[in-house]
C-alpha positions in Angstrom: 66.1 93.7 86.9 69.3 94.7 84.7 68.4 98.3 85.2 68.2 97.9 88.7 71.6 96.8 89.1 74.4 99.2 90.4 76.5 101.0 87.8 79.7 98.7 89.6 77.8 95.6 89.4 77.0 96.1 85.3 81.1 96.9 85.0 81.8 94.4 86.7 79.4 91.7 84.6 80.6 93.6 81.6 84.4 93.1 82.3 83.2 89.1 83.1 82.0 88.5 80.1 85.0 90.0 78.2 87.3 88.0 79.7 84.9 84.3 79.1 84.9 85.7 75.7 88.5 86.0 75.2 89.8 83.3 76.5 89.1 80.8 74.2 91.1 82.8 71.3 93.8 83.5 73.9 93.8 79.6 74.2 93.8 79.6 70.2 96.7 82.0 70.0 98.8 80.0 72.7 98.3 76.6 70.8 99.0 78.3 67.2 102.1 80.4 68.6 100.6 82.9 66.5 101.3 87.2 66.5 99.5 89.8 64.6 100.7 93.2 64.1 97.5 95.7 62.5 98.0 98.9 61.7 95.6 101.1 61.0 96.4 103.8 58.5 95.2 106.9 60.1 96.4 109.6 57.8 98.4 109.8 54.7 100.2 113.5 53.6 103.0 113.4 51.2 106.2 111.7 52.6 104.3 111.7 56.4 102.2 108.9 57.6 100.0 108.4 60.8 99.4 105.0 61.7 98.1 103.6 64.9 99.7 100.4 65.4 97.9 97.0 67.4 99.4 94.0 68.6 97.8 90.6 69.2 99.8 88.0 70.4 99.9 85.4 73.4 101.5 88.1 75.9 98.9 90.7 75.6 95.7 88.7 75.2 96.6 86.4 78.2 97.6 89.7 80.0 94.4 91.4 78.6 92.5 88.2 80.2 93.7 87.8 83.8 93.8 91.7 83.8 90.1 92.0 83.3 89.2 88.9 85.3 90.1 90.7 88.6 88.7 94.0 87.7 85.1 92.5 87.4 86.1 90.6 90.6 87.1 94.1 92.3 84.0 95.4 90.8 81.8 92.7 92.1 83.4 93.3 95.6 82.9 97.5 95.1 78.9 96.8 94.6 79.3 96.1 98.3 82.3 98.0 99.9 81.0 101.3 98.1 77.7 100.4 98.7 77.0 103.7 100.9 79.1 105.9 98.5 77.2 109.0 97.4 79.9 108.9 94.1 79.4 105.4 93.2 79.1 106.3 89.4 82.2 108.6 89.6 84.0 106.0 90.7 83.0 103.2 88.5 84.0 105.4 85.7 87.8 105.9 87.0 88.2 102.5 87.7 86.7 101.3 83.7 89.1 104.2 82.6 92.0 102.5 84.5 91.4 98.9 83.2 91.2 100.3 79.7 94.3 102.2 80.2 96.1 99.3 81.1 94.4 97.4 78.3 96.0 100.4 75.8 99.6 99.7 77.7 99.4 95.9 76.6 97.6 95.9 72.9 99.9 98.9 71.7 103.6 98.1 70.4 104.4 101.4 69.5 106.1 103.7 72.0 104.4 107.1 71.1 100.9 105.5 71.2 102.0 103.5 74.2 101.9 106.8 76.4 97.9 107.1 76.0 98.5 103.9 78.4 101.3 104.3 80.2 100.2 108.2 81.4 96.2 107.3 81.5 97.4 105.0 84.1 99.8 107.8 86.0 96.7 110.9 85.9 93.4 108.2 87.1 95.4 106.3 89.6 95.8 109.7 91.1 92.2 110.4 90.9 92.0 107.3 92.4 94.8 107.9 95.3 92.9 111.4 96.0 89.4 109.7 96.3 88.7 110.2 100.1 89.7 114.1 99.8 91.7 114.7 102.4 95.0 116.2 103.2 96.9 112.7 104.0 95.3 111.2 100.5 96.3 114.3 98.1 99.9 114.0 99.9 99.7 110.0 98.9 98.6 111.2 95.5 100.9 113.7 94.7 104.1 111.4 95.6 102.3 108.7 93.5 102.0 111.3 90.6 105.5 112.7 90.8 107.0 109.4 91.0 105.3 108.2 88.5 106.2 111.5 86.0 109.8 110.7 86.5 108.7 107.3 84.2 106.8 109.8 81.7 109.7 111.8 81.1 112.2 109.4 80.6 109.9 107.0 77.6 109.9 110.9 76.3 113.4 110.7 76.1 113.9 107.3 74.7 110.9 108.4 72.1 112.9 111.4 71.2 115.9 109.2 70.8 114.9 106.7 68.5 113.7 109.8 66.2 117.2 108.4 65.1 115.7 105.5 63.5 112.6 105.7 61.9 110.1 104.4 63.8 108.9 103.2 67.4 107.4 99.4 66.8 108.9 97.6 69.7 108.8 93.9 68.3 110.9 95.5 65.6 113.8 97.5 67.7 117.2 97.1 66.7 120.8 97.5 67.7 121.6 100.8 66.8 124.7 103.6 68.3 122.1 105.2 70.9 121.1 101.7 72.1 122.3 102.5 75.7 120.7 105.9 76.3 117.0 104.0 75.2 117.7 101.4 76.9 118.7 103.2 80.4 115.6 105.3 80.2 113.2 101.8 79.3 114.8 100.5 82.9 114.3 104.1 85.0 110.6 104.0 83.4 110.2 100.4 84.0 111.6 101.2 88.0 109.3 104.0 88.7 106.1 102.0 87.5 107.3 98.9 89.6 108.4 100.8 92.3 112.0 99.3 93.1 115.0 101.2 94.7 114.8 104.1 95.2 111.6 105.2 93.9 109.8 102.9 96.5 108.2 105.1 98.5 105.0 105.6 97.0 103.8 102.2 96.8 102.8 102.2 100.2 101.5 105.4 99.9 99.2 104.8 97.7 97.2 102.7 100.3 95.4 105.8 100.8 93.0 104.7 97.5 89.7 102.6 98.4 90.4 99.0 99.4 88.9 97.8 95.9 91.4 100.3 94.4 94.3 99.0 96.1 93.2 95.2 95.0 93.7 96.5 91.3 96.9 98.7 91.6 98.9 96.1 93.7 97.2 92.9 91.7 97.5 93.5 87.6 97.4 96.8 86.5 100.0 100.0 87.7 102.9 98.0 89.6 103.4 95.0 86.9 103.3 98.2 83.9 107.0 98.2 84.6 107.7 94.6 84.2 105.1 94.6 81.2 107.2 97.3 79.7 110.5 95.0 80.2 109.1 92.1 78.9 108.0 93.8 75.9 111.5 95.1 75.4 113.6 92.2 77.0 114.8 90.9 73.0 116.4 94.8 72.8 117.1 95.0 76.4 118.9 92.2 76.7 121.7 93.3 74.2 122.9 95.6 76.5 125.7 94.6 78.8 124.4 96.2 81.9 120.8 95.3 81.9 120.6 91.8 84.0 123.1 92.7 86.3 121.8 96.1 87.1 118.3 94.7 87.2 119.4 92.0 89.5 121.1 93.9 92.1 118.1 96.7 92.2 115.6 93.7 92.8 116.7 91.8 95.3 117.7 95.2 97.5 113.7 95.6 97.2 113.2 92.2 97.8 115.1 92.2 100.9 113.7 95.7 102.1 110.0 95.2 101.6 110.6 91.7 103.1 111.7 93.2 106.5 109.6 96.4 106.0 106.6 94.2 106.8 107.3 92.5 109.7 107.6 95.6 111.7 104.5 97.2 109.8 101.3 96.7 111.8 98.4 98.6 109.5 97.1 95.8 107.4 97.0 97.5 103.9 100.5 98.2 104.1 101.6 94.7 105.0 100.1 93.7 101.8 101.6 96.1 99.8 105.3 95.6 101.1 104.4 92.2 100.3 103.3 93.4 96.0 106.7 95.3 96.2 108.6 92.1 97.3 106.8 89.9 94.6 108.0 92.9 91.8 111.4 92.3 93.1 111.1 88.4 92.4 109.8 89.7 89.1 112.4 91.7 88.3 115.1 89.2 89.5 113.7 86.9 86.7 114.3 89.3 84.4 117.9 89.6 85.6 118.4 86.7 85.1 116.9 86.2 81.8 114.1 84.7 82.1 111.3 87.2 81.1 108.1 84.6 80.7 109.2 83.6 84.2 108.6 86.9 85.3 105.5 87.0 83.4 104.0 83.7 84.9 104.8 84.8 88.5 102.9 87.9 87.3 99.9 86.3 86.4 99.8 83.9 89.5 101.0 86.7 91.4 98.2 89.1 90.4 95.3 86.3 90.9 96.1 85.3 94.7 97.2 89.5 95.2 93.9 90.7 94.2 92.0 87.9 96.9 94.4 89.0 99.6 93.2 92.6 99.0 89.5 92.0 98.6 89.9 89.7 101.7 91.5 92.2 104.1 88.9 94.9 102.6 86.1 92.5 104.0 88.2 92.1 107.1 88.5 96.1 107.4 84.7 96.5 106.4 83.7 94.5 109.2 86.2 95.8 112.0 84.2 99.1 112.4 87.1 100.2 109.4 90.1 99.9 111.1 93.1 99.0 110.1 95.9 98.1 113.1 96.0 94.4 112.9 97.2 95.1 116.7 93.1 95.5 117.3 92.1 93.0 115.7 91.6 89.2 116.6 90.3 86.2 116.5 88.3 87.0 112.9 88.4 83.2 111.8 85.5 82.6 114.5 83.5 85.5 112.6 84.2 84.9 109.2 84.8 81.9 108.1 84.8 81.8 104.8 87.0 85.5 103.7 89.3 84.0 106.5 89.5 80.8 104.6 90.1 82.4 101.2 92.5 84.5 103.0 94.4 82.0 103.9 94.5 80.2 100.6 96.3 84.1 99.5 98.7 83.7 102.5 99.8 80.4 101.2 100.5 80.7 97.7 102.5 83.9 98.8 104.4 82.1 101.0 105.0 79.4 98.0 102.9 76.8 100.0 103.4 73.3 97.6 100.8 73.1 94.8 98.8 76.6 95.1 99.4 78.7 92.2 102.2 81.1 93.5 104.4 77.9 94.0 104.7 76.7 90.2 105.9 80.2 89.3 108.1 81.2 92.4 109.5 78.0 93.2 110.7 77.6 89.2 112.1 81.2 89.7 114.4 80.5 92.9 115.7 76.7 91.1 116.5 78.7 88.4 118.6 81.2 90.6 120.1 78.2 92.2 120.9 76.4 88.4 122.1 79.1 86.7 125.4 81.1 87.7 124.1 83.8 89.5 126.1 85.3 92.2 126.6 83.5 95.6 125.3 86.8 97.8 122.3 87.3 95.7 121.2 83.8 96.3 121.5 83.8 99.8 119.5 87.3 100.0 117.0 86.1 97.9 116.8 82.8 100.1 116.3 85.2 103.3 114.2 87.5 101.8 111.8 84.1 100.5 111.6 83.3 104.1 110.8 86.8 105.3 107.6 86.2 103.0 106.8 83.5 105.3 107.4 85.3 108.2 105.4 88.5 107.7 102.4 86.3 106.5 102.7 84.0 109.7 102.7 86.6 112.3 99.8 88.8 110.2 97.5 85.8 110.4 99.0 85.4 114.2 97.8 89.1 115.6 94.6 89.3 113.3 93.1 85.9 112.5 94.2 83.8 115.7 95.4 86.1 118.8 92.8 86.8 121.4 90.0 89.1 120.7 91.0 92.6 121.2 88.8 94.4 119.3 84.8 95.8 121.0 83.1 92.8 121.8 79.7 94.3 120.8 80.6 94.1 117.4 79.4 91.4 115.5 81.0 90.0 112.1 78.6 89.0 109.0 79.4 87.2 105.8 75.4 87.3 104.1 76.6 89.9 101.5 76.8 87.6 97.8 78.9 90.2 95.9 81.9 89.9 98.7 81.1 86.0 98.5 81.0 85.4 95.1 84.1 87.7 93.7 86.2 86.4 97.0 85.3 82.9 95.8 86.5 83.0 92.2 89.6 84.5 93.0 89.9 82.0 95.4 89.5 78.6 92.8 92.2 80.7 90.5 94.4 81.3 93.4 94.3 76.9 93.2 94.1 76.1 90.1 95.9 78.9 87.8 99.4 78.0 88.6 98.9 74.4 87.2 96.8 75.6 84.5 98.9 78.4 83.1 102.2 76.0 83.4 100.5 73.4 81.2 98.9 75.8 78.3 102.0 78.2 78.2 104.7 76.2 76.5 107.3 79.1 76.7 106.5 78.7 80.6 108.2 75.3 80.7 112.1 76.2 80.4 114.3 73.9 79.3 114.8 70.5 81.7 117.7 71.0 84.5 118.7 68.7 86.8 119.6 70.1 90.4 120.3 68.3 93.6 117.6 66.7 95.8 119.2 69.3 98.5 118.5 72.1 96.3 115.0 70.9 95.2 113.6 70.6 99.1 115.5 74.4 100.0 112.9 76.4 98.7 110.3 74.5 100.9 113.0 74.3 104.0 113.4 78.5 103.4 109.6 78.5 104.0 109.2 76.2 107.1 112.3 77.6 108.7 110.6 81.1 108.4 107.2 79.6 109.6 109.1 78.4 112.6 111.3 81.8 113.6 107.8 83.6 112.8 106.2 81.4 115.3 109.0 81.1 118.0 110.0 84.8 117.7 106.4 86.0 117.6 105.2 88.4 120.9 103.8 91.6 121.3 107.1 92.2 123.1 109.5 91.5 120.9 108.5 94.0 118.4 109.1 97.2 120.3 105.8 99.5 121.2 108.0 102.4 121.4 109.8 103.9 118.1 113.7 102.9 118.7 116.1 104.0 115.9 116.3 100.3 114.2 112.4 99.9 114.1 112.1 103.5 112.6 114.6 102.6 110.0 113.1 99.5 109.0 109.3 100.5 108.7 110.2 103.6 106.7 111.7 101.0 104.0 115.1 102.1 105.0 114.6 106.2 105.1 112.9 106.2 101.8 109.4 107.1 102.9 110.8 110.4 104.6 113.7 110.7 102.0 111.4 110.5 99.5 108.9 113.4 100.7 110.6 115.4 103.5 113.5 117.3 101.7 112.2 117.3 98.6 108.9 119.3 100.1 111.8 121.4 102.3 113.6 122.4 99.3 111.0 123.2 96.8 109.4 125.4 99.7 113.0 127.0 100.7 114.1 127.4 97.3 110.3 129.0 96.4 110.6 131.2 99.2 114.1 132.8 98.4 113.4 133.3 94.4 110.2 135.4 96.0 112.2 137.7 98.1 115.1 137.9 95.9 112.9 138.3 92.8 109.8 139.3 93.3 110.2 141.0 96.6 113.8 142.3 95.5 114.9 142.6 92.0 111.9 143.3 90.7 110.9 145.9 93.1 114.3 148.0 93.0 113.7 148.2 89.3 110.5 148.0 88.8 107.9 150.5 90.3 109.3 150.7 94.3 112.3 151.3 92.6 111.2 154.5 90.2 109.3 155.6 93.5 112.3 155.8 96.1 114.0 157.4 93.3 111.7 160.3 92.5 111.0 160.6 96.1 114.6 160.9 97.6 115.8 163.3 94.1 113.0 165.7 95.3 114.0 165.7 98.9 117.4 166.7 97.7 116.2 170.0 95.7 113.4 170.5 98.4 116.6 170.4 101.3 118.7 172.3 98.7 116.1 175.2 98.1 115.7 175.4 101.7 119.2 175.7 103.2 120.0 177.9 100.2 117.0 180.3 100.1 119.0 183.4 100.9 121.6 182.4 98.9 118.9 182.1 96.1 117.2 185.7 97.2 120.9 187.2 97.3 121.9 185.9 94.0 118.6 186.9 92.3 119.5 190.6 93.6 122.7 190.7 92.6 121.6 189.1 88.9 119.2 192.1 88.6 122.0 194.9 89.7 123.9 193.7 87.1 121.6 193.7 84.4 120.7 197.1 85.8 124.3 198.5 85.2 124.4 196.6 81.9 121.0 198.6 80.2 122.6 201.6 81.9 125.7 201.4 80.8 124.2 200.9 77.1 
């Protein structure tokens, strides 16, 4: 029977088992507080070592856990959605690469050895983006690529800057003159991965991937690398005087921006992403804030109910002859029960919904905001963009899961298949319990008691219902605009980014390409190169050939003359 089984489904039961097996020594760690640092001695020659260094500690076996949970989830769910896939092997393989590059990124504490991670994830995620081999995926992949190599080049930089001091271990980093330049080029890294301001714009893109692809980029593994990486470094980071307040102002720009991206997106994929990029800005607005296990338990939560959402709206796509305008959709709950349950469960811990999992970790984040002295404009934009959340989840579930059937009625929905079932299902229980799980286990989770106002306690959960109720009020097909108007265009292309971020840049490599050909190749090159030595022989002929011409009597007179003279001369002698 096991060698029956797809090459997906024994990844996926592989990646299963991994995680079972881990968790009870990730429990262990937790309760023991415990970190070990191996190195393994690779090579030793005179006064030059090569060591490979690992790190095992609560972070990066928790993340290693909940990272490998949802791929054998996603796997589970591929055995199905790939199911008619000639390159089902090919692409089993890319996505095993990916989870172990991500697994590299979190064991490895040493920057040099932390690129096998950090650029294994850049090259197969745009294998991945380019999967479907067609001209709109390869532009998706190359902006996902070239963003991404921005990141590369800068942890190059900070590697060749702390040359300066001996070695790269970053539980060991310390305060040194160049502290600044590493840290600046940590955060631009740590931006492109997460995709905040301005190198937004290929998030969305990246929808082009397989819907099981898109569950694992936007859940656990290539977005949250940037706010792994700052975690990691937030001790270092967090000596530097611009860090939080840089970090904060970034975020909650993103936040706000992918918050009213998606209410006037209608392609389902991309709702859901906008949605990832506003959860990395609440991420990274912990982190501003200073409160980096925060950020790391909304990341965990974050990446449990993200993953469902996917695999949900993958079902919903697989079963809506694979389209995916949520304007032609409608009335799904009446055909799928159950992935339209699930999905709702998703919806609701996004939103914060009391006692799901995303409320114990965003709900702690937004008191906090309120307790601490943060700045009066950032609150109330993170309070807005909270119930954007709300409102972009309402009015999705309004045109696709309740509205009136718009979709061709011939068409018949089917929820028989176990591996969608089964993988939709577990996500689902963790999309419950993990919040209240993961705040009891991780004591570093719990911050220190505050004490805040009742008022302040219930305006998270008024934020929420007063978005629920514009989202419901303000919700018609006519009061988003059909036709493209000025404001909707610069709203749904995340404020000029998407265009900004591909148009000129395309325009200007092509221009500038163009003119170095004709001035070089076609110019330069040619005067002095063989064109050149041509024309040059050609026209200095055409002189003498024109000169011997005009002056061939001249020449015949001259000739005669020479001779008389030479003549007289022998006579004369």
């Amino acid at each position: 029977m096991f060698l029956k089984l797809k090459s997906s489904s024994i990844s996926s039961l592989f990646l299963l088992i991994y995680s079972f097996m881990i968790f009870p020594l990730t429990c262990y760690f937790i309760m023991k507080d415990m970190c070990l640092l191996i190195e393994w001695n690779i090579m030793n020659m005179s006064s030059c070592n090569m060591t490979f260094s690992f790190i095992l500690d609560p972070i990066s076996l928790s993340f290693s856990n909940v990272v490998c949970l949802i791929s054998g989830c996603v796997m589970m769910f591929s055995s199905s959605y790939m199911s008619h896939d000639p390159f089902l092997k090919r692409f089993t393989w890319l996505v095993m690469l990916f989870v172990m590059s991500m697994n590299l990124l979190v064991f490895i504490p040493s920057l040099p050895a932390l690129l096998l991670g950090w650029d294994g994830l850049g090259i197969v995620s745009f294998a991945l983006v380019i999967y479907y081999q067609n001209m709109k995926s390869l532009g998706a992949g190359m902006l996902t690529v070239l963003a991404n190599r921005i990141g590369d080049v800068m942890i190059l930089i900070s590697i060749g800057i702390l040359v300066l001091q001996g070695h790269w271990i970053i539980t060991l980093m310390f305060d040194f003159y160049l502290s600044t330049f590493v840290a600046l080029t940590i955060l631009i890294a740590a931006m492109t991965k997460s995709a905040q301001i301005p190198f937004s714009s290929w998030l969305p893109a990246a929808m082009a991937a397989p819907t099981p692809v898109s569950a694992l980029v936007h859940s656990s593994t290539l977005v949250t690398a940037g706010v792994f990486l700052l975690i990691r470094f937030f001790p270092f980071l967090s000596t530097c005087s611009f860090f939080k307040p840089t970090l904060l102002f970034i975020s909650v720009l993103t936040l706000l921006m992918a918050g009213i991206g998606a209410n006037y997106e209608n392609d389902l994929k991309k709702i859901i992403a906008l949605s990832t990029l506003s959860q990395l800005g609440v991420m990274m607005m912990s982190l501003g804030m200073g409160n980096s296990y925060l950020a790391l338990f909304h990341l965990y939560t974050h990446a449990l109910f993200k993953a469902l959402l996917f695999l949900c709206a993958g079902a919903i796509i697989h079963n809506s002859t694979n389209t995916q305008d949520i304007r032609s959709m409608g009335m799904m709950f009446n055909q799928a029960p159950l992935t339209i349950s699930c999905m709702n469960i998703a919806n609701l811990s996004l939103c914060g919904a009391p006692f799901l999992s995303g409320f114990y970790s965003k709900d702690l984040i937004l008191e906090i905001s309120l307790f601490e002295p943060t700045n009066f404009l950032m609150v109330c934009l993170i309070f807005l963009a909270t119930g954007m959340t709300a409102a972009y989840s309402l009015r999705l579930s309004f045109c696709s899961l309740w509205s009136n059937p718009k979709n061709i009625p011939l068409h018949s929905k089917h929820e028989k298949d176990y591996y969608i079932n089964f993988s939709t299902l577990i996500l689902s229980f963790c999309a419950i319990m993990a919040g209240f799980f993961l705040q009891n286990i991780f004591i570093q989770f719990n911050p220190c008691p505050f004490i805040i106002p009742f008022l302040y306690k219930m305006l998270t959960i008024m934020v929420i219902f007063l978005g629920l109720f514009f989202a419901a009020i303000m919700w018609d097909e006519e009061f988003y605009p059909k036709k493209m108007n000025k404001m909707k265009y610069f709203f749904s292309t995340m404020w000029f980014l998407a265009p900004i971020s591909a148009q000129p840049l395309t325009k200007f490599s092509m221009v500038f390409g163009t003119n170095l050909m004709k001035s070089i190749d076609q110019g330069w090159l040619e005067i002095l190169g063989g064109q050149g030595a041509l024309m040059t022989v050609s026209l200095v002929s055409k002189k003498n050939q024109s000169i011997q011409m005009k002056f061939f009597n001249f020449f015949i007179s001259l000739m005669i003359f020479t001779l008389c003279i030479l003549m007289l001369i022998n006579y004369s002698l």
